[in-house]
C-alpha positions in Angstrom: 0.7 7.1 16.4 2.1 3.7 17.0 4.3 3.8 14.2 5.8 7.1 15.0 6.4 5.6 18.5 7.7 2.7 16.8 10.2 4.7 14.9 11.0 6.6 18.1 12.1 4.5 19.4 8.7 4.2 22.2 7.8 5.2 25.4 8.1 4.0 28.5 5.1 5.6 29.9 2.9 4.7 27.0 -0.4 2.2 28.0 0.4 -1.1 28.7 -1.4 -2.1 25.2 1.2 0.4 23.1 4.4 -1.1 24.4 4.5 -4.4 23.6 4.3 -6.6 26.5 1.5 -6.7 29.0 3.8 -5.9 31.5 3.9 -2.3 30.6 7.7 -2.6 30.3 9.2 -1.1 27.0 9.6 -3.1 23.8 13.1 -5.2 23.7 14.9 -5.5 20.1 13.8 -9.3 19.9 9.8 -7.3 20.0 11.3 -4.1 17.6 12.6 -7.4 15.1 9.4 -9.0 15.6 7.5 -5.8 14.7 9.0 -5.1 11.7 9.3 -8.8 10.6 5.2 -8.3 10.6 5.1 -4.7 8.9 7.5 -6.3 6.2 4.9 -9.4 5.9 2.1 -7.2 5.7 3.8 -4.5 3.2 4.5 -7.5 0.8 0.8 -8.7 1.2 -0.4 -5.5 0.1 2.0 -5.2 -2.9 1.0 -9.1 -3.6 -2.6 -7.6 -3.8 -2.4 -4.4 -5.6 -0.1 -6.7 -8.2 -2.8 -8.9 -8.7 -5.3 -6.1 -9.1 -3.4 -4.8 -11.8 -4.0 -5.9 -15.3 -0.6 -6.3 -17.4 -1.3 -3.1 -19.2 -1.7 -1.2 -16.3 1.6 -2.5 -14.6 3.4 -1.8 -17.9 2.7 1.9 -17.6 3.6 2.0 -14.1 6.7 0.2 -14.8 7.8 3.0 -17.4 6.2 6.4 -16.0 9.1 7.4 -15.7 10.4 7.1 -19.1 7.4 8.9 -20.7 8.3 11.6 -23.0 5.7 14.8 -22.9 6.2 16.9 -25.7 7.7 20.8 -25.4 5.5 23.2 -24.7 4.6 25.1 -28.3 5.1 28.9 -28.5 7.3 29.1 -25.3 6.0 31.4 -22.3 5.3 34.0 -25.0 1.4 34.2 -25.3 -0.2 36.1 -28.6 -2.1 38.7 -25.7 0.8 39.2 -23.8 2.0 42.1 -25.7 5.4 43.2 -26.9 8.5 43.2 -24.9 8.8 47.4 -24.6 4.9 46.4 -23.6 3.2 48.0 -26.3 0.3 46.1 -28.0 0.9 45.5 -31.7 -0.8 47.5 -34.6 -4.1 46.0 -35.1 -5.1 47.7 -38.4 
């Protein structure tokens, strides 16, 4: 809830604890700066970690998802039980 607050732009009848200064006074842009400063920090700490966790296959196929090619589907959307198209089964004999 404090992020969505955050990106509100806050409240300024929100707990003392929620606003940024003990005071109870809303958060000034120096404190909005300061906030996002630290959720910037913390953002690259956890890419720093998940990086790390990463051996340098796995980050290779993350890296080129995107390029992956899959392979057309075989037959179409045609399927052998579906019948024909005036929706008559075949002859079977």
């Amino acid at each position: 809830m404090g992020f969505l607050r955050r990106l509100l732009g806050g409240e300024t009848d929100s707990p003392a604890g929620e606003t940024g200064s003990p005071t109870g006074e809303p958060r000034t842009p120096d404190d909005r700066a300061a906030v996002d400063a630290e959720e910037t920090a913390r953002d690259l700490e956890l890419l720093r970690e998940d990086q790390a966790r990463l051996d340098d296959l796995a980050q290779r196929q993350l890296r080129y998802a995107q390029y992956a090619w899959e392979p057309p589907a075989q037959g179409g959307e045609r399927r052998a039980d579906d019948g024909d198209a005036t929706g008559e089964q075949g002859d079977r004999g």
